[in-house]
Structure formats: C-alpha cells, structure tokens
C-alpha positions as CSV (number, residue, x, y, z in Angstrom):
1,X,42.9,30.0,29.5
2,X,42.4,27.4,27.0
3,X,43.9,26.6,23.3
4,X,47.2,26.5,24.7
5,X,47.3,30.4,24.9
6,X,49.8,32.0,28.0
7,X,49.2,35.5,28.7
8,X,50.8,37.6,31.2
9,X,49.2,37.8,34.7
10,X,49.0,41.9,34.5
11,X,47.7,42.2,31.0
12,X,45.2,45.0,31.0
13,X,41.7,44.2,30.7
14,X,41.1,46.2,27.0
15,X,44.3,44.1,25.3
16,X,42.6,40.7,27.0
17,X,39.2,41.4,25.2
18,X,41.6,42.3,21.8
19,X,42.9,38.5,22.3
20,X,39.5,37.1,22.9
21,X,38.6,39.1,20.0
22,X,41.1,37.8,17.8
23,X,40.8,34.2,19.0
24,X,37.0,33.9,18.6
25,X,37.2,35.3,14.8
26,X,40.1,32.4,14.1
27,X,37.7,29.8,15.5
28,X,34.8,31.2,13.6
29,X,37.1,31.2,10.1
30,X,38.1,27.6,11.0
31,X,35.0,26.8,11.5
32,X,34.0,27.9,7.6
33,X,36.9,26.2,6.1
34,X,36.0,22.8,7.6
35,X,34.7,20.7,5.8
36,X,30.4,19.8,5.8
37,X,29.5,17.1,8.0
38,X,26.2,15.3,6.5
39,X,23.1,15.5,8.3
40,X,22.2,12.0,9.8
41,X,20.3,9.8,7.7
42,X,17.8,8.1,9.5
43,X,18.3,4.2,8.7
44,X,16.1,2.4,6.6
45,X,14.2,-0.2,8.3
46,X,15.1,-4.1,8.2
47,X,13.1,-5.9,5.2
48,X,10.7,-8.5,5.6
49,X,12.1,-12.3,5.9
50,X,9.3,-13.9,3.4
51,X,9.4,-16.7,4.2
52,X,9.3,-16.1,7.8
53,X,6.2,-13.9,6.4
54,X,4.3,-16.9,5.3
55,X,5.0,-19.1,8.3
56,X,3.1,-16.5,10.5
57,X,0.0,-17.3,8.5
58,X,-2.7,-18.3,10.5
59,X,-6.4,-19.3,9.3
60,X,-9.6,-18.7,10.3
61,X,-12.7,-20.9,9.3
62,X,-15.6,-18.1,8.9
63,X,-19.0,-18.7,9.2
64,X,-20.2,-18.4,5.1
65,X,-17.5,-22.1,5.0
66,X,-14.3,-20.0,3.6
67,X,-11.2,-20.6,5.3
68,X,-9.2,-17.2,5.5
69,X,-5.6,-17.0,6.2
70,X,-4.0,-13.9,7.6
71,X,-1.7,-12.5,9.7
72,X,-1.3,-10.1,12.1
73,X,2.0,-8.0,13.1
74,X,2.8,-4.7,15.2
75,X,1.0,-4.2,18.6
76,X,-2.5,-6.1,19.3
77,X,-3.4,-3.7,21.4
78,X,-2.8,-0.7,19.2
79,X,-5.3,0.6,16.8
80,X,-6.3,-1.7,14.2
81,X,-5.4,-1.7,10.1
82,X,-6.8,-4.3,8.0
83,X,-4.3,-4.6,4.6
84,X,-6.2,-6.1,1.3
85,X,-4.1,-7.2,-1.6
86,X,-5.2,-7.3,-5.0
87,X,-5.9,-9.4,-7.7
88,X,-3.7,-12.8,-8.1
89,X,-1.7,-11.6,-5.5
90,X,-1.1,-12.4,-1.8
91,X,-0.6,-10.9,1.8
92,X,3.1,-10.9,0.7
93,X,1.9,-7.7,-1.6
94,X,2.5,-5.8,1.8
95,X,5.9,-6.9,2.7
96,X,7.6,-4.1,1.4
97,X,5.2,-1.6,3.2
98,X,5.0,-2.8,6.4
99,X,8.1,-2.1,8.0
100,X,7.8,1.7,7.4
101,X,4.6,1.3,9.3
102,X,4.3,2.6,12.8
103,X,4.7,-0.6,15.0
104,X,2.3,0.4,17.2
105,X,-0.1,-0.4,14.6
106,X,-2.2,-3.9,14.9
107,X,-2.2,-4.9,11.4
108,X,-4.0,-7.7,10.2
109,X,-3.0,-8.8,6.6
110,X,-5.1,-11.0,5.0
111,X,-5.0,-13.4,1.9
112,X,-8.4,-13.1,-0.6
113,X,-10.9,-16.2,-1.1
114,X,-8.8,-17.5,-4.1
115,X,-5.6,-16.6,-3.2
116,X,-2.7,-17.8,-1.1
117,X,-2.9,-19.9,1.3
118,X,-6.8,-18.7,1.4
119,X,-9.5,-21.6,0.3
120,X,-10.6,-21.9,-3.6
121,X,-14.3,-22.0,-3.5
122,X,-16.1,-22.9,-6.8
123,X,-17.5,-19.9,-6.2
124,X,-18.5,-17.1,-5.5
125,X,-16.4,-13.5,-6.5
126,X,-18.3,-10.5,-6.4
127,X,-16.7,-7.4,-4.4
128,X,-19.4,-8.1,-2.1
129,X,-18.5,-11.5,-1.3
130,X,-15.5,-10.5,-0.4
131,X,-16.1,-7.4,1.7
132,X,-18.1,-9.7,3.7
133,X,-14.8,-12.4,4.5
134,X,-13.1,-9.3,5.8
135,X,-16.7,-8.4,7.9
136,X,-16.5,-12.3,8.8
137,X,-12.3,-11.9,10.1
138,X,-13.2,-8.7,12.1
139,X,-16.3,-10.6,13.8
140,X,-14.2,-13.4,14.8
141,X,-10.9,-11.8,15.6
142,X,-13.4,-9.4,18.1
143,X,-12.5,-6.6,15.9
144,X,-15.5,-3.2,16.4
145,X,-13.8,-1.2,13.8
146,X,-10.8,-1.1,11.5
147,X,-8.9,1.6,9.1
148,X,-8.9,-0.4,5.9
149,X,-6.1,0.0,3.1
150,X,-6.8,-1.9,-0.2
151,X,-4.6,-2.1,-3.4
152,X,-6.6,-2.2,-7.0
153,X,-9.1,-5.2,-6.1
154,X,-8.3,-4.7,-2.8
155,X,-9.2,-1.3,-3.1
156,X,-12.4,-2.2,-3.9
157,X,-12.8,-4.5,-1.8
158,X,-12.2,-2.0,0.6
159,X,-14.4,0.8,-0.6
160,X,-17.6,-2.0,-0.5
161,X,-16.7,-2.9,3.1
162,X,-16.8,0.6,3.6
163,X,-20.0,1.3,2.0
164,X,-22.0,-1.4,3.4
165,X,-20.4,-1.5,7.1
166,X,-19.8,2.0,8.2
167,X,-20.1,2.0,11.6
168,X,-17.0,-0.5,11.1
169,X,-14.8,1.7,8.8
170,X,-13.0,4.5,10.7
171,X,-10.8,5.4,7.9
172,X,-10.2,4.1,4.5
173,X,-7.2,4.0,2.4
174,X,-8.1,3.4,-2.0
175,X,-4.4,2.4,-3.4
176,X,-4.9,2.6,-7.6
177,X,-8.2,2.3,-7.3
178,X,-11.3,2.9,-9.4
179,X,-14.6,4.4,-10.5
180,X,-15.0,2.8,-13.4
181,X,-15.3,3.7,-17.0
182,X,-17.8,6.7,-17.3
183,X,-20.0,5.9,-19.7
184,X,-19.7,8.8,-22.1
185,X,-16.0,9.0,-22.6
186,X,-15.2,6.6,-25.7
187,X,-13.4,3.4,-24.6
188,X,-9.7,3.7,-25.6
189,X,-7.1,0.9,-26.6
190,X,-5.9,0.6,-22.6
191,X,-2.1,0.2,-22.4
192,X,-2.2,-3.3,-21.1
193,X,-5.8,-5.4,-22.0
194,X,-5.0,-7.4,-19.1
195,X,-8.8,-9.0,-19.5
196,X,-7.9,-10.5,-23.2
197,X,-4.6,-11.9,-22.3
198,X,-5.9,-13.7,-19.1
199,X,-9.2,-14.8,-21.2
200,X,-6.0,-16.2,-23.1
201,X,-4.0,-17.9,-20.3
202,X,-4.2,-22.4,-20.3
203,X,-3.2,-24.4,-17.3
204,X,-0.6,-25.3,-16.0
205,X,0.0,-21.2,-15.6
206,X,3.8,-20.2,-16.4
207,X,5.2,-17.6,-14.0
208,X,7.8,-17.0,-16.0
209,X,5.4,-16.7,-19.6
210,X,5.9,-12.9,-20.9
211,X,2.1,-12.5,-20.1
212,X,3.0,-13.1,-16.1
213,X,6.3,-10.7,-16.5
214,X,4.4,-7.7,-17.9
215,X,1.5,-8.6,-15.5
216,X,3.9,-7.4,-12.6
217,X,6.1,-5.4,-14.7
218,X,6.5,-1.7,-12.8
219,X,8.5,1.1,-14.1
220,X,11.0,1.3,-11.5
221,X,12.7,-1.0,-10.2
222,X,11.2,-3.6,-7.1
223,X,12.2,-6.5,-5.2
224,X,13.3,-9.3,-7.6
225,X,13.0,-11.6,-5.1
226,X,9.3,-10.6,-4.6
227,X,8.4,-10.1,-8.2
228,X,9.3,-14.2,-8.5
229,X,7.2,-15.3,-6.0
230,X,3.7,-12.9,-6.5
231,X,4.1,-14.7,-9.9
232,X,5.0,-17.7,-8.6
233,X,1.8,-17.8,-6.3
234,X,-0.9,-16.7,-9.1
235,X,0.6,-19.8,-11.1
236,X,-0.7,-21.9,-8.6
237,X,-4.3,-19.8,-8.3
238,X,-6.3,-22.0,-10.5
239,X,-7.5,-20.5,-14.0
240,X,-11.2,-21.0,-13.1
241,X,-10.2,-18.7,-10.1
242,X,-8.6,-16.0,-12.4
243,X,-12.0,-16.0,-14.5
244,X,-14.2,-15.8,-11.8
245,X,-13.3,-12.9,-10.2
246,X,-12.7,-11.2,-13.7
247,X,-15.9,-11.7,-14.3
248,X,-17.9,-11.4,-11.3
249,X,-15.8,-8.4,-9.3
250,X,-14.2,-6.8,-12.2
251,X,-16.6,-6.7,-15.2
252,X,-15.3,-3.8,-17.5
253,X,-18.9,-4.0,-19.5
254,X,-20.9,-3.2,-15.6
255,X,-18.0,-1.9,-13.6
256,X,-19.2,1.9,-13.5
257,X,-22.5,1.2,-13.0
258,X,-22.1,-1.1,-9.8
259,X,-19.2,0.7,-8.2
260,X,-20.4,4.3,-8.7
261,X,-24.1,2.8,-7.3
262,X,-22.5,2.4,-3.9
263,X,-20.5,5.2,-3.8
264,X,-22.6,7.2,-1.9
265,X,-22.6,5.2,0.8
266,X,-19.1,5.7,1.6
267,X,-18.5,8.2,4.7
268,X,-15.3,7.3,5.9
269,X,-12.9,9.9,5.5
270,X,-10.6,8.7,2.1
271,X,-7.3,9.1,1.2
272,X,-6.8,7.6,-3.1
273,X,-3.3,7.1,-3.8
274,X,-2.2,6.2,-7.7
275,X,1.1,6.0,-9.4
276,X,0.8,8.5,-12.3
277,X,2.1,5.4,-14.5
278,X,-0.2,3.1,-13.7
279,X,-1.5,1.1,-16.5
280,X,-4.6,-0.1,-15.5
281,X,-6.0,2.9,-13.3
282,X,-5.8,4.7,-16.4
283,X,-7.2,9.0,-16.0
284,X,-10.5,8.2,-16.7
285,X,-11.6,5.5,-13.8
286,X,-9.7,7.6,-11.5
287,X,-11.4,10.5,-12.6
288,X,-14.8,9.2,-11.8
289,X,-13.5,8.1,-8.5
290,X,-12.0,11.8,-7.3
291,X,-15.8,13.1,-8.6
292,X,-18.2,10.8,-7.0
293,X,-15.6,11.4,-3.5
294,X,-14.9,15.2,-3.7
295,X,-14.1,15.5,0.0
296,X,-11.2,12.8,-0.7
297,X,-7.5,13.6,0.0
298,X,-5.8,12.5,-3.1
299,X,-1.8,12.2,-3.7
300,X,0.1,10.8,-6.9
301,X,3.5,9.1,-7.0
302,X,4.7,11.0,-10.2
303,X,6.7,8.3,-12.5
304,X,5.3,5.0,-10.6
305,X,2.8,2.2,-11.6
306,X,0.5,0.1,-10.4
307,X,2.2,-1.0,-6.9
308,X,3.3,2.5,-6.1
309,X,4.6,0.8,-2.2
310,X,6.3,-1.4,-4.0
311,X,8.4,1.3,-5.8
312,X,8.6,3.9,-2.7
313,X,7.7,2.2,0.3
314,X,8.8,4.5,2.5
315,X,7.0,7.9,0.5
316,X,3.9,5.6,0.2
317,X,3.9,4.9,4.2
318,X,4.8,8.9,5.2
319,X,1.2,9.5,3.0
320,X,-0.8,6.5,5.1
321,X,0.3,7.5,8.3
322,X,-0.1,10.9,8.2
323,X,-3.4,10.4,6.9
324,X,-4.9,7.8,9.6
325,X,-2.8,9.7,12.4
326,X,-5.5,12.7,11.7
327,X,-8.4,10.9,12.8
C-alpha cells in the first residue's frame, strides 16, 4: 500500500474497504482545504520592435507613377490580408495588432499615397484613387484576391476597393468606419471638429502642438512610445497633403452622397467594428453604415475610441479572426 500505511497481512477484506474508505475521504478533504491553483494564463505575445517594423519596408513603383511602400509579415503562402491605415497615419497603425494575428496569415501592410515612407504626389486623393494603389500592390505582388481590414480612411478605402473590385475582395473588415451624415438628421456640434482645426494647422507641423495630442488622444490608455511617433510621422506629411485628402476623400458637405452611392456594390461578407467612444464615428454615420449593410456582422468595444486595436489588441484580433476564419 501507499501513503505510508502498514496493515496486517490477514486483515479481513470488509475492515480493508473501511480503511480505503477512510483514506480516500481524508484525501478528498485535503484536497478542499488546499489552496486554488490559477488556471494558466496564456502569454501575451512579444510586441512589435518599430523600428525593426520600418526597416522591413519595402516599395513598389506601380504603374499610375506612385511609389508604395509596404510590408509583408506571417506566412507568404498563407491566405492573404491586406491592412489599410488611416488618415495621417502609417503601416506602424498595425503594430499593436499584428502579433495577436494568426501567423499563418500573409499580411501585407501598406503605407497610403501621402503617408510614410509612401510618395507625396501633388495630387490626387479621392477614396478611389486610392483603392486603386491597393488594386495596383495586389497586381504586382501577384495577389488574385485579398481579405481587406481598413481603419477610419482606411476603412473607406477598403469599402471602395471592395465595391469596385469584387471578384478581388473575399472578405472585408470596416474598423470605425462610415456612412456618412444622413441628410435629414440636423448636423450637431461633433465632439472633436477635426476638419476646422487642421484647416487651422501652419507648417512646420508640431507633434507635440495640443491639436496633434488630442488628434491621437484615446480614452484608455496606448503605447506611449507609439502615440510619439504616429504624431511624429504626420508632422512630416506636408500640410498640402493633410488638405488634399480632407477635401477630396473626406468632404463632410458630399460624404453621404458619394459613399452611400457605392454601397450597393459591396458583396463581400462585412464585419464593422467601432469603439463606442469614438469621436469621430459619431451614431449617426455609423448608423447609415449598419442600414445601407443590414447583412453586416457588427461588434462595439464598449468604453474605447477611435483606434479600438490600439486599446485591446488582443479583443479586437479574437473579433477579426473569428470573422475571416468563417469564410
């Protein structure tokens, strides 16, 4: 026997089930008084190096003249995801996303005409002309067809590349993204008239101004580290930059009109993802989104802003995958 216990070689049978008995309640009540272990916590993964991040920029000169750079991460021979920052920002906008992204993924991360290490064309800025760069990557990097995640621009970005090259979207991810203003609600005072304060901004840009602090301001806490440099990088986007794309791919006065006269074209299956304290995506643009998509999955980060993956990378991620692992 175990447990250190003697017993006599000719104890009956019946008092040898009594000790057993007795024994396997004592290991039971030990067992209750110990103390809970915790289960596992599965580690979180490694963050980015950024400035490794930039030095894997590649570019690629596309055929409209526009040098690109991107980069690509994960497996290039798993299934392709195409990430498109918003506006001012960069491909770093990712970096706190990507690790809790299946690495099996081939992503391809991608800096906007006009940003980053991207070219500065004196123009042009419509949605469309930048849907077509990503059209222009995916023809030269051999690319058939992509899941495509955008963030705010990017989102629409996404949604036009979407609309106008189907047979290339498998699935498509809108990250505080918009409909635009419906017409027939009364305009409200928005909680942060980003449009007047750039309209506002002189060169050389400050990162550091109180303008570029609230523009990446989030209600949780993110990154410091990050924050600087996103601000850091828009300083060096020059002003007529800033103005073009405000006026040519994000016109408040036209916005509903153009966006929700493409929506119909969109057939990918869509997943829209806000923050519920997002500043800019206020209820109303959203609202017209969710109604001119009704077969869209939609999920809300309660109590975060406009970069929900900034502030929950890892809740943000679970919602992505799941979503393009369905397909």
């Amino acid at each position: 026997m175990s447990h250190g216990v003697k017993l006599p070689f000719d104890m009956p049978s019946r008092a040898l089930r009594s000790v057993h008995f007795v024994m396997l309640l004592a290991l039971g009540a030990l067992a209750l008084l110990a103390p809970l272990r915790a289960p596992a916590m599965t580690p979180a993964p490694a963050k980015i190096d950024l400035d490794e991040f930039e030095r894997m920029k590649r570019t690629m000169r596309l055929s409209d003249g526009v040098e690109i750079a991107y980069l690509e991460r994960g497996n290039p021979s798993g299934p392709p995801v195409v990430l498109i920052h918003g506006y001012t920002d960069s491909a770093r906008d990712w970096a706190p996303l990507i690790p809790y992204l299946p690495p099996q993924w081939h992503l391809i991360v991608v800096d906007i005409r006009g940003h980053g290490r991207s070219s500065k064309p004196e123009c042009c800025y419509s949605r469309l002309d930048f849907a077509y760069d990503i059209k222009l990557l995916l023809d030269g990097l051999k690319i058939p067809k992509a899941d495509i995640i955008g963030h705010s621009l990017g989102s629409i970005i996404a949604q036009t590349f979407a609309e106008y090259w189907p047979e290339r979207t498998r699935r498509l991810v809108l990250i505080s993204s918009t409909g635009g203003w419906p017409p027939d609600l009364p305009r409200t005072h928005p909680q942060l008239d980003y449009a007047a304060e750039i309209r506002k901004l002189k060169e050389p840009l400050d990162p550091d101004s109180p303008f570029m602090i609230a523009w990446w301001d989030s209600p949780t806490h993110v990154d410091p580290d990050l924050n600087r440099r996103q601000r850091e990088d828009a300083a060096r986007i020059p002003l007529r930059v800033w103005l073009a794309v405000l006026d040519e791919a994000l016109s408040a006065d036209h916005g509903y009109e153009d966006l929700q006269s493409t929506l119909p074209r969109l057939v990918a299956p869509t997943l829209l993802i806000w923050g519920s304290r997002d500043p800019l995506m206020e209820e109303p643009v959203r609202q017209s989104l969710r109604r001119a998509l009704p077969a869209a999955q939609v999920k809300v980060f309660e109590g975060l802003g406009h970069n929900p993956f900034w502030e929950d990378p890892a809740g943000v991620a679970q919602v992505i995958e799941r979503f393009l692992l369905t397909g």
